[in-house]
Structures are given as C-alpha cells and as structure tokens.
N, C-alpha and C positions, 0 to 999 in steps of 0.2 A: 650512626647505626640504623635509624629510622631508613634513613635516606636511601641507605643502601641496600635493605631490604624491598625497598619501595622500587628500585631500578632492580632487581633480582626477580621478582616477582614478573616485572613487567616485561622482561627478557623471557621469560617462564610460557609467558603467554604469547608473545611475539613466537618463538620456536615453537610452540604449540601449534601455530595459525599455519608454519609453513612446512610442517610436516603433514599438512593436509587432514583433511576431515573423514572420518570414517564412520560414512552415513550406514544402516542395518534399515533393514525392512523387510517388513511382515504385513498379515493381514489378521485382525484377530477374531476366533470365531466367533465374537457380533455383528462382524462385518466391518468393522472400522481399519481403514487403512495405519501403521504405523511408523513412525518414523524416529530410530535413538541413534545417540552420538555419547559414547561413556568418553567422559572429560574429569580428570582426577583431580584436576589440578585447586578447584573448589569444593567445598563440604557440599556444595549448593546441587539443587537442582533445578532445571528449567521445565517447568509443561506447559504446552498449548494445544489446546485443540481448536480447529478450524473448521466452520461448516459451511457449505454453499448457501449459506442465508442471507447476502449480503441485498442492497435498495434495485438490484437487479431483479429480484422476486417479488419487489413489491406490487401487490396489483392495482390496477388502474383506479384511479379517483382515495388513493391510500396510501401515497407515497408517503412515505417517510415511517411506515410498518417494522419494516426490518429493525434501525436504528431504533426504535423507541421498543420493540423486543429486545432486545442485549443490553441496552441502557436499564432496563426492568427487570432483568435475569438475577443479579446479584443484590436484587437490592429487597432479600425475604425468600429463604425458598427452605423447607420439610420444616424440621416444627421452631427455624430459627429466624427472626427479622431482620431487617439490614443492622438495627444497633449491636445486637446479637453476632451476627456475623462480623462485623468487624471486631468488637470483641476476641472474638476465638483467634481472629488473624493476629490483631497486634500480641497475643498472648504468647502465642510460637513466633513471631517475627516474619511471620509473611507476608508476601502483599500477592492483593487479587489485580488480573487486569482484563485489557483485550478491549472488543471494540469492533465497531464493524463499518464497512469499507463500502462501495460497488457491489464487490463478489463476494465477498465474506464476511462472515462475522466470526470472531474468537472470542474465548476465553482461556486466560492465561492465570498461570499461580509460580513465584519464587519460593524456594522455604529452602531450611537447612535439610540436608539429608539425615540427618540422627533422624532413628527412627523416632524417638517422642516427638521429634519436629512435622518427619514427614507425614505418619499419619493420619494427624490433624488435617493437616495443610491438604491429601490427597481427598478424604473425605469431603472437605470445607466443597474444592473443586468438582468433585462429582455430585453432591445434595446441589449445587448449585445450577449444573446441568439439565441434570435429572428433573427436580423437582422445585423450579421455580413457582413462587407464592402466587406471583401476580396481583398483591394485595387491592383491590379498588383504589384502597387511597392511596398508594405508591402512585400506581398508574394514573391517577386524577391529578397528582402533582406533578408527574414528570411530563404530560401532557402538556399541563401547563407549561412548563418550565422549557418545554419545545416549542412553542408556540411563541413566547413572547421572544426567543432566542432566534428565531427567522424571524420576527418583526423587526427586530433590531439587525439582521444582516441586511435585510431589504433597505435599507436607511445608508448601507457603506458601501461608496462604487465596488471597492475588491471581489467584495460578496456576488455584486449584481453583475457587475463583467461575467467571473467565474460560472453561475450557474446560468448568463447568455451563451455563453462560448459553449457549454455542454449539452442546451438546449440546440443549437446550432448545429452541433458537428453530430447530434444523434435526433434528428425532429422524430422517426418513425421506429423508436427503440429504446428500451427502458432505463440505457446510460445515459438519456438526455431527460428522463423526468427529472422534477425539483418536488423536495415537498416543502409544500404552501401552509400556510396556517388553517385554509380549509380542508387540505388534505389531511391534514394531522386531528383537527378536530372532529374526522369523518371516521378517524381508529376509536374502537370500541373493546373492552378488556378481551371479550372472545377473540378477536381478531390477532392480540396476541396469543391466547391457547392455541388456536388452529395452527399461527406461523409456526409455534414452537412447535407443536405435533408434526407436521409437515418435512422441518429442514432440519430440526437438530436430531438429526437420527443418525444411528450408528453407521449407515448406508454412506450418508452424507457428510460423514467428520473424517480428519484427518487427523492424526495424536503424534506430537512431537515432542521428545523426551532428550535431554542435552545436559546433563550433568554424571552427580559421582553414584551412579548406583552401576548393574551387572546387568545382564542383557538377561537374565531371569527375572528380575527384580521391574526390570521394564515391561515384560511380557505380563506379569501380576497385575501392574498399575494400570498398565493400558487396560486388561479388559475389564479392570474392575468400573473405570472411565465409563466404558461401553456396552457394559452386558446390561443393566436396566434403563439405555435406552431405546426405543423402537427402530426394530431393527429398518423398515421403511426402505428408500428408496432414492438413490440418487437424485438430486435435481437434475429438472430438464433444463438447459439453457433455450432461451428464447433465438429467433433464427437470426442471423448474424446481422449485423449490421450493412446498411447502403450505404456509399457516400455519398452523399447529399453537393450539390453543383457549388461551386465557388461563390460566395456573395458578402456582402459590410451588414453591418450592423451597427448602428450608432444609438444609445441613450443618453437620453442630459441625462446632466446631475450637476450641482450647483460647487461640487468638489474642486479645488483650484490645479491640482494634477487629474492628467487624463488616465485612465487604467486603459492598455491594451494588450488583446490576446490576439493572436495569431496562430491558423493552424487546420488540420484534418486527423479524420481517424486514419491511422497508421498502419498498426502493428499488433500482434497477438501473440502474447508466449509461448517460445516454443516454436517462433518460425528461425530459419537460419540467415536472415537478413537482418537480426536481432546484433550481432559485434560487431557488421560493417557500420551499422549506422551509429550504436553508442561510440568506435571509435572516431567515425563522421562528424561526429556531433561534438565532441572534443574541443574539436577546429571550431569548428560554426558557431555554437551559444554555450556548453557546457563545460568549458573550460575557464569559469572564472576571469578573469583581467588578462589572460593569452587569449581568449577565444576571437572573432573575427568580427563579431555583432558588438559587444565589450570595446573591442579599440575604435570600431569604426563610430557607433552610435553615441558611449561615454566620451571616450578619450579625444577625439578628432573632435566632435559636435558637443560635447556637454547634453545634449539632448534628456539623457537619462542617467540617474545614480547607478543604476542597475540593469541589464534587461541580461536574460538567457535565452536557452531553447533546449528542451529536451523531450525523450521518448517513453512514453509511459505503458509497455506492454501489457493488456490484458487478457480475462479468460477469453475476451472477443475483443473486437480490433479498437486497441489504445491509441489514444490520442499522440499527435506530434506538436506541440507547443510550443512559442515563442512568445515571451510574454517581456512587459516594460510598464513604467511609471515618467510620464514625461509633464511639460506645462502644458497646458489647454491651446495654447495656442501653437506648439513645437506639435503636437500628437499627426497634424499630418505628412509636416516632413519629416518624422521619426519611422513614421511607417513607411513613408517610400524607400527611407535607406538601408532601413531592417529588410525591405523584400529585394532589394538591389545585392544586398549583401546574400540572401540565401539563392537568386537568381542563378550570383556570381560562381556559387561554390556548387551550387547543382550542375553546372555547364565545366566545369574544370576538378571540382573535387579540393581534397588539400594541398600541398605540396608535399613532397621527400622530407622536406624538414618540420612540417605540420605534425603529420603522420608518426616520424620515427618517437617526436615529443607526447602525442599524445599517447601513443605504445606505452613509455617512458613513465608518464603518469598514471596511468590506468592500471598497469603491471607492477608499479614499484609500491601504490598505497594499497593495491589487495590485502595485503595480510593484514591493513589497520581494517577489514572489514570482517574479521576472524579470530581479532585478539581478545575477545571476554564472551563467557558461555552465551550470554545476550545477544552478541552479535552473530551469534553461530547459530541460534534458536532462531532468530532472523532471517537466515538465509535458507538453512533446513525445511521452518513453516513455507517459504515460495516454492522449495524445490516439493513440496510433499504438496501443497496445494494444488498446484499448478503441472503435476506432474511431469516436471523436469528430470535426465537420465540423475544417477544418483550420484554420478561423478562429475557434475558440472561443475564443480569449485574445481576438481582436482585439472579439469582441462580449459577452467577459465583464461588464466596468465597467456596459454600456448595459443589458442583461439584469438584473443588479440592480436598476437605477437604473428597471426598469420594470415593478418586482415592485409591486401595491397590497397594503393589508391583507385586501381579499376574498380575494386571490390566495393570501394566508397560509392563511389560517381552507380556504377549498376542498384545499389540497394536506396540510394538516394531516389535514383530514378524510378522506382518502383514504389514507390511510398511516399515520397514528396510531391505531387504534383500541382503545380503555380497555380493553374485555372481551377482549382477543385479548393484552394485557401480559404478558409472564413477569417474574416477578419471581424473582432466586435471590438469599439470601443464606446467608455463611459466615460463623460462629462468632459467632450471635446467641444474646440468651437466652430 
C-alpha cells in the first residue's frame, strides 16, 4: 500500500510538471516585484526572496562583504537570537535558508500552510529581513570563521584553480574579485548595516511564493515581506564586462593531479543564443559519458575520470567552462585534445544524430526539473530574478526542439572564440 501511494503521489507530481507552470505577477505597493505559482498538491509552502546584494556589490578592498551580510542576517535579528530563532523554526517544522551567489543573495523559508504553521514561519522570515541584529559577537565569529575557511581553500588546487580561472576571465570587474583573508578582515560590523541598508530594499528584492495558498493570500504575505523594508532603489550593475585576450596560466602546487579550467566570458541571461548553445553543449562536454570531450579525453585516452564543459548565463556575461582533473604529467596533452575536440565541433557543429539525441534528452528530463514545489521555486526565483518572459518553462521543450545544427555552429561562433581561451592550470608539470 506504502509503495503505491508513494508511485501515486509521484505520478501526481510528474502530471503536475507537464501541464505546465502558472507563473502570476505583480508589483507590490512597496515596490517589490512578485512572483506565485498556487501548487495544491502539498500542505507546503515555498518563499524566497531575492535581492541584487550578491559579491558583485562588494566594494573594492572588501570583498567578500556581500556573503558574510546574509551569512549574519539570520543568525539574531528584533528581539530574537540565532538560539531563539531556530527554536521558533524547529517548533513549527520549518526550515530557514538562502544564501548568496555573484548576483544575489536570498532568503528562503519552507513551512506548512496551516495557518498556526505559517504565521510563524512568515514572521520568522520577515524580522529576519527586516531587522537583522548584527550582534558584534556574531559578526567577530563569523569573520573568523570566513577567514580561516579561505585559508584552508588556498591550501586545495580546486579552490585555487577556480578563483584563478575567475580572476582571469574578469581582471577589470568585480566577477573576478576573490575575497582574501585581508579582505575579510578589512569588513567592519558598519559595513554590514550600510550593505543591508543599501541592497536589501524593497526596490531591490524579488518575492517568490510557490505553494498551497490563494493569490489573495499571496498578495498579504508578499507585502507584509516588503512594506518595512526601505523602499530604496534598484542596484546599479557595474559596466559590463571586456574580454580580456587569450592566455595560460599555470601554478604549482605539490597536488599529484593537475586541476584545469578552460574558457571565456560568454553569455548573459536573456540573450537568444542561450538554447543553441545548452543544446551545443550537449554534444561537446554536457552530456555526461555521450558527450564528445567524455569519449575522446576519458574513454579513448584515460587522461581524465571526468571532465565536462558548460555555460553559465549571468546578470552580465557568464562564463563558458571546460573543466578536468588529470595526472601532472598527462595535464598537457589533456589539454591539447580537450581544445582539438571543441576546435573540431566549432568548425562543423554536431551531427543529425548528435542533435536529434541531445533534443531527445534535454526535452524528455524537463519535467524531472518541475516535479516538487522546490524545483519549481527554483526555476520561478531565476525567472523573477533575472527577468525572464513568464512563460519560459511553458516554451522551454519547443525552443529546443527548434534549435538546427547551423543554429549551433553560428551561436558557438559568437561566443566561443579559440584565440580569446584562458586556460589556467594548477599543479602541472
């Protein structure tokens, strides 16, 4: 009986996903944009809010500002402490989350819809927006606790590749800072009031609501989210990024495999060379043990357990990545056949039977990206973030399905360019 409620359920949610999404939106009079999707099919409710506060904000000789704000946000805020807070959470069964990126930073809350549940749980979420503590000694610990936490990535090639490779592809723009242990040790508690004053304004948040309540009910919650915070002022984004010319970058490191990345700034959400290139990319590195970089560099050569390549669109131009794990001494003919292989597919594209398979996979696992209210608050926060049309899931599937091979090879070629490559690796020989 178990069983078969368990495969009933999940059929539930599978036909859920492919009768498509029905995103609403509004603006609410605090100025915060919003974004609901009524989903019956759980007691639950999903909220996030998104703000343009992400380490793209942070200013110069203070990187690493952003992230230790939202890391500090929940942990003490109006007259409750972090032990307090969690308290209240585990008492109704919720959980807090979020977290912040590049471009954003969120916070997120799960809870039951019963009201004893939820309005707990919406409070919890908004005193925590609203009215972070900032306590000293929070902030003197989590300081700490950021600092010693980049001493120790600086110690692991993965670490120091990655934040080479972003230094690299961004030298004159703030998706290429890192924050240093001097950086961090340069934030001052002010420094987070100001950020907070600054970005988490009504102006500057996006409210995404994805569960069982009414589109009244949502209209409530959102401004109740957004009416005490300042109402402020959109971020400016900083001016776009240059690419910066083609060159290697090599660091020891006493590590016995080599880390390498491979790659340029690409892409930006929201341009339409965005489905030639994820289904391009299919063929090329994104496709798992099918893909072209996978048979040629695992399979044929052993060179590497793993290596991919994919496209990472942002509010400004996202990275194109090709990344591997090889031995010290394979790292540089791993890298000649990884750039032989993306040479190869830039000059011809995929094939008919490349193509029609990657269509094939890309269109047939959509719906496992739609099948739990999670994954749908998921796709909602990028489309409300990043201001995507509102029916981008509903014309996903088609959009694939009406990518050709020219369409590959033209969007490749506009974005891939060989001489414009960074390549960095760590601990080759």
């Amino acid at each position: 009986m178990k069983k078969l409620l368990t495969v009933t359920f999940a059929l539930l949610l599978a036909q859920s996903a492919l009768a498509g999404v029905k995103i609403e939106h509004w603006v609410s009079p605090s100025g915060a944009k919003v974004y609901f999707v009524e989903s019956r099919v759980l007691p639950m409710l999903d909220v996030q809010v998104d703000f343009a506060a992400g380490s793209v904000f942070d200013p110069a000789g203070k990187s690493g500002l952003a992230a230790l704000t939202r890391a500090t946000l929940d942990l003490g805020a109006g007259e409750r402490d972090e032990t307090a807070i969690a308290e209240q959470l585990a008492d109704i069964g919720a959980n807090l989350g979020g977290g912040a990126d590049t471009d954003r930073a969120s916070v997120s809350i799960r809870t039951l819809s019963a009201r004893d549940k939820l309005a707990p749980a919406i409070e919890t979420l908004r005193t925590v927006m609203q009215q972070p503590r900032f306590d000293a000694a929070i902030f003197e610990r989590e300081q700490g606790r950021t600092i010693a936490g980049i001493k120790e990535a600086m110690t692991q090639p993965a670490s120091i590749a990655g934040k080479a490779f972003w230094a690299a592809l961004y030298p004159n723009h703030p998706y290429g800072q890192q924050a240093t242990p001097e950086s961090v040790a340069a934030i001052t508690r002010d420094d987070l009031v100001a950020f907070h004053a600054r970005y988490y304004t009504a102006a500057n948040a996006s409210i995404t609501l994805v569960g069982n309540l009414s589109r009244s009910e949502a209209e409530k919650i959102a401004e109740s989210l957004s009416a005490k915070l300042p109402k402020g002022e959109a971020a400016t984004l900083p001016a776009a990024p240059t690419n910066p010319k083609g060159s290697t970058v090599k660091l020891p490191h006493p590590a016995s495999q080599a880390h390498v990345y491979i790659g340029l700034p690409a892409i930006e959400r929201g341009n339409p060379d965005f489905f030639p290139l994820v289904v391009g990319n299919y063929t090329l590195g994104g496709g798992g043990f099918v893909s072209r970089l996978m048979k040629e560099v695992r399979d044929k050569r052993g060179y590497a357990y793993s290596v991919y390549s994919h496209f990472a669109p942002m509010r400004q131009t996202g990275p194109f990545q090709i990344g591997l794990q090889t031995k010290r001494s394979q790292a540089k003919d791993a890298i000649k056949v990884s750039r032989d292989i993306l040479d190869t597919f830039l000059k011809e594209g995929p094939s008919a039977e490349e193509l029609a398979a990657a269509k094939a996979n890309l269109t047939g696992s959509f719906p496992l990206r739609l099948d739990s209210n999670k994954k749908i608050l998921d796709n909602v926060t990028m489309i409300a973030f990043y201001g995507m049309p509102l029916d981008y899931l509903d014309h996903y599937q088609e959009k694939v399905q009406a990518v050709t091979v020219d369409d590959v090879k033209q969007a490749f070629s506009r974005r891939v360019r060989p001489t414009d490559l960074i390549t960095v690796t760590v601990a080759a020989d």
